[in-house]
N, C-alpha and C positions, 0 to 999 in steps of 0.2 A: 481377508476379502476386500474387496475395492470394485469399482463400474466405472466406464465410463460416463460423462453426460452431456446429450445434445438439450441442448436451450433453441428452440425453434419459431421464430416469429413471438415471441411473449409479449403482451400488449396489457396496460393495465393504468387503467386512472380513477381517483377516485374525484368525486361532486363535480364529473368531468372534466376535468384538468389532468390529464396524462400525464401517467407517475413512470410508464416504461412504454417505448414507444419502437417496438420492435425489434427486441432484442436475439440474437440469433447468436452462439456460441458453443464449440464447440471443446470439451473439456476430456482430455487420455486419463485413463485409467492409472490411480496413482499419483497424480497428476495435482499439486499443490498449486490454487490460483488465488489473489488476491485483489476483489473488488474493491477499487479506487474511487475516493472521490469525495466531495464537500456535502457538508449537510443535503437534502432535497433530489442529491442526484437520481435516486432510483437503486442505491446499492444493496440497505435493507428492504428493499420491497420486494428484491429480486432474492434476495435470498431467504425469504418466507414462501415464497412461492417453490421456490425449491423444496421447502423443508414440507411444503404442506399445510404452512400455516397463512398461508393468503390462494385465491384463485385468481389465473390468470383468466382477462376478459376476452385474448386470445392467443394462439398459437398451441403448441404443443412439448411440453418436456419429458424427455426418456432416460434413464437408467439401464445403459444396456441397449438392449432392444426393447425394454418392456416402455410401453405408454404409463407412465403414473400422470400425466396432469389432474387426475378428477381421485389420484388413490390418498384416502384419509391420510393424516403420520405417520400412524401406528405402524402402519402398513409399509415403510418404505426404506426399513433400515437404515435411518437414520442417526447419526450422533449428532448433538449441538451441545457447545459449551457457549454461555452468553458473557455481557459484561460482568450483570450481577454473578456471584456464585449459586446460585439457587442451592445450596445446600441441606440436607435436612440437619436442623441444629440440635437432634435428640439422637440421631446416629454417629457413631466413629468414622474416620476415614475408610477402616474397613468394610464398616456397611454402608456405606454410602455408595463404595464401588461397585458392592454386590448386589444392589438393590433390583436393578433393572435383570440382572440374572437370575434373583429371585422373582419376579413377577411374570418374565417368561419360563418360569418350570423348572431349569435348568438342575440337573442335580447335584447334590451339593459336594460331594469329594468335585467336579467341573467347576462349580464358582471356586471352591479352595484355592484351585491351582492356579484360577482367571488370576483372582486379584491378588495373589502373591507374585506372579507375574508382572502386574503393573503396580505395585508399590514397589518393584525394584528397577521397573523400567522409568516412575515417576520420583525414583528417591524419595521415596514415604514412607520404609519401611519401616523407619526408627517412630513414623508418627502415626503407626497405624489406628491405636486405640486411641489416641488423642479424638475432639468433637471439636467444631469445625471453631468455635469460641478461644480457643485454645492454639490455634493456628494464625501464622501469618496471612498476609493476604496471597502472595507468592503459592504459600503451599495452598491455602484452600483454591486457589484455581488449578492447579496440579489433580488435585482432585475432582475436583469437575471434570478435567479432561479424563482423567484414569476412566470416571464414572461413565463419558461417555464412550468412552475405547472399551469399556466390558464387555459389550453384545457381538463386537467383529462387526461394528458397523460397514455396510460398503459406500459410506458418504459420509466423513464427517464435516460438519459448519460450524464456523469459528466466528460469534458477534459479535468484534470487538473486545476481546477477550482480555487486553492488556491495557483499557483504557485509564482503571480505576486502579492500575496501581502504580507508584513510585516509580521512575524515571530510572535508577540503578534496577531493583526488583525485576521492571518490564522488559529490560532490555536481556536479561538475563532467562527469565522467563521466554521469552520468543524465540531464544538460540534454540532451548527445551524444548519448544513446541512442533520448532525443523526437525529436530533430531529425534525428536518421538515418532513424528508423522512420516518422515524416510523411513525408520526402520520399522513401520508396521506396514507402510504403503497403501493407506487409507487415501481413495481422491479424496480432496478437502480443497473446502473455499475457506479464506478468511474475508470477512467485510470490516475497513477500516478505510479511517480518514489519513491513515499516519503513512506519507513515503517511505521514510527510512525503514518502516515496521513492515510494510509490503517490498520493498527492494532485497531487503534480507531473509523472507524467507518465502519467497514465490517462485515457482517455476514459471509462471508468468504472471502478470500485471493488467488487469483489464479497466483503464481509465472510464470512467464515465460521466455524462456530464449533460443535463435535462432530460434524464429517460432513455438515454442514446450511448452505445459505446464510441467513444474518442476514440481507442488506439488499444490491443492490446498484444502485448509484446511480451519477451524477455526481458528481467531488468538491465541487461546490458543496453540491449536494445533501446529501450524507453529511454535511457539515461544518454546516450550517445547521438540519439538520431530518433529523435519524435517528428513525428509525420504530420502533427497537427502544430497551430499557435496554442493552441489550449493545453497539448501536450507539453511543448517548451514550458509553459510556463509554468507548469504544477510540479514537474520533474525535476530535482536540482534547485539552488538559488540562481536562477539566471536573468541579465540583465535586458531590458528590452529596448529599442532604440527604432525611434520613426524618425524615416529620412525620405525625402525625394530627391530621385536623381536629378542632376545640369546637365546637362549637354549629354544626354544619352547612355550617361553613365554614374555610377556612386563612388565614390571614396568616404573612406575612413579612416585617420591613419594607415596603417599596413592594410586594411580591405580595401578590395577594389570588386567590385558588382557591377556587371550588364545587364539591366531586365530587358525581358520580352518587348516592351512597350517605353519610351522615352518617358511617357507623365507618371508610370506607375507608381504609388509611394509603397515600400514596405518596410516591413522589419523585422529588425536584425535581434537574434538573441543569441547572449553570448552568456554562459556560466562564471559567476563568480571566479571561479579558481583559476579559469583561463584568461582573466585580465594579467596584465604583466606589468609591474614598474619597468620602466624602458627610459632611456636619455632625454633629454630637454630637445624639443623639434622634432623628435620619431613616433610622437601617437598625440591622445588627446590630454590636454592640460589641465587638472582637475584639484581641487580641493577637499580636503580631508575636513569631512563635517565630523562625524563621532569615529572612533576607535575603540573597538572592542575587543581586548587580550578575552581568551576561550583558553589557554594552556595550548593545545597541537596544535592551532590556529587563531590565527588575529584576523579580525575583520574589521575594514575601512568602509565605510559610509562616505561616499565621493560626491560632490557636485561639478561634472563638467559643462565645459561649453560648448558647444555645436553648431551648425546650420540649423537646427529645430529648439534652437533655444537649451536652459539649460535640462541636464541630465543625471542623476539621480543613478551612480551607481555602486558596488559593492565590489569590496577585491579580497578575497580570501588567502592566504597563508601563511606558512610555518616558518618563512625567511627571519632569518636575525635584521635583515634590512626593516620589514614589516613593526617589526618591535621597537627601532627604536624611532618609529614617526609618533607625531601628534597630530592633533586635531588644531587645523590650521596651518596647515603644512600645504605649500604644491608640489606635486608631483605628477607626471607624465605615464599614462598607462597605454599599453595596445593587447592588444589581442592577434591569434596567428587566423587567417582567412581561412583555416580547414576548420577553425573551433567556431563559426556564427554560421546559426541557420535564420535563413532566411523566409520571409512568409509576406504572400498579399497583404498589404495594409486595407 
């Protein structure tokens, strides 16, 4: 089972100070979304208000056709899995799964089959009667998730689910959580602060940013062509550069920009990966402050010079040329005019 859900004008502050500030979205059936965004945004408040666990001051949210804004939890077929594991640490894997199938009735050759089911669909089979002490952290979120996939939730939410663990483990863990969530076809929101963790496993990406949605897209999308400055900059490592035009027009090495208006200033943001070392007199002349070998990538920390003084920027790749600079080295970088977007300064 799965629903779709409309988010309709949501308005919500608390000691008055507006925590969401009309939020309106529209979420398919299925349908894997991942709220974006920095501390304060509004991302966990909007998704309690979903779950039932905050009320909105206003608007209206559906499930379907049906109104739940004012319907308790219990009430809304719900799954959440949090940061914490909330696990109970006196039950097994297996009854951890089953719990909520046992407190709605459910009979018991139906839970058998539930969570044998999802200990093969969570690779927990081998750790069934293991307690949760006994478990990695990897696997006791596995479990959490199993635990909230038992009921045939039609909404699962995801609180950040992969924050509290290890960096290989999480990454590993999130492939999971796509490939669980596809093949049950649960709509699900995840709420997190982490790009890479929302680009990989979202059918779409909903940026937000003081109670408001920024932008929300496909990660292709978001990644390629953000509609906002706020979006450029959250998406991607990309480089930001304020310039005003002379004489009616901008240059920059290889760019070349017309605004609307002669005084306008804007700026230009251009992705890490698409600066280019280029020949001496073909772009901007810059100095290699830190170098950073990563293994698939080296990252340069650049200080150039400009009409706006100097510039502070970042050049990513995997070239054998990249490897063998150091820090204090010059070199000449550009970028192609189709890779900088531009935005009112």
């Amino acid at each position: 089972m799965s629903t779709p859900i409309s988010i309709q004008g949501i308005t919500k502050s608390f000691n008055d100070k507006p925590a969401l500030r009309g939020i309106d979205l529209e979420i398919a059936q299925g349908e894997m979304i991942a709220l974006l965004g920095s501390s304060g945004c509004g991302k966990t408040t909007l998704l309690r208000i979903i779950a039932g666990l905050g009320t909105p001051d206003g608007g209206r949210l559906l499930f379907g056709s049906k109104d739940v804004t004012a319907l308790p939890v219990q009430q809304r077929r719900i799954g959440m899995v949090f940061q914490g594991y909330s696990l109970f640490p006196n039950m097994s894997v297996r009854e951890n799964i089953a719990f909520p199938l046992k407190v709605a009735k459910t009979p018991a050759a139906a839970i058998r089959h539930r969570v044998e089911e999802l200990l093969v669909m969570t690779g927990l089979t081998e750790r069934a009667d293991f307690h949760p002490n006994q478990l990695s952290g990897g696997q006791q979120q596995r479990t959490a998730l199993a635990r909230a996939l038992a009921p045939k939730p039609d909404v699962l939410l995801l609180d950040e689910p992969l924050s509290a663990l290890d960096a290989q483990v999480r990454t590993h863990l999130r492939d999971e959580i796509a490939r669980i969530q596809r093949n049950v076809g649960t709509t699900a929101i995840l709420v997190t602060h982490d790009q890479a963790e929302a680009l990989a496993i979202a059918d779409r990406v909903v940026i937000m940013q003081a109670g408001r949605i920024e932008q929300a897209a496909s990660p292709e999308e978001l990644y390629d062509s953000p509609a906002t400055e706020f979006s450029a900059s959250f998406i991607g490592t990309r480089n930001r550069i304020e310039l005003r035009p002379e004489a009616g027009a901008l240059r920059l090495g290889n760019f070349f920009y017309r605004p609307a208006q002669d005084s306008t200033a804007v700026t230009l943001w251009v992705r890490s990966e698409d600066l280019r070392v280029c020949a001496p007199g073909e772009g901007l002349e810059a100095r290699i402050e830190t170098r950073l070998y990563q293994g698939p990538v080296t990252r340069l920390n650049l200080i150039a010079e400009s009409p706006a003084g100097d510039l502070r920027l970042r050049l990513d790749g995997a070239s054998r040329d990249l490897r063998d600079l150091r820090a204090g080295d010059r070199i000449n970088v550009n970028f192609r005019p189709e890779d900088a977007h531009v935005f009112s300064a």
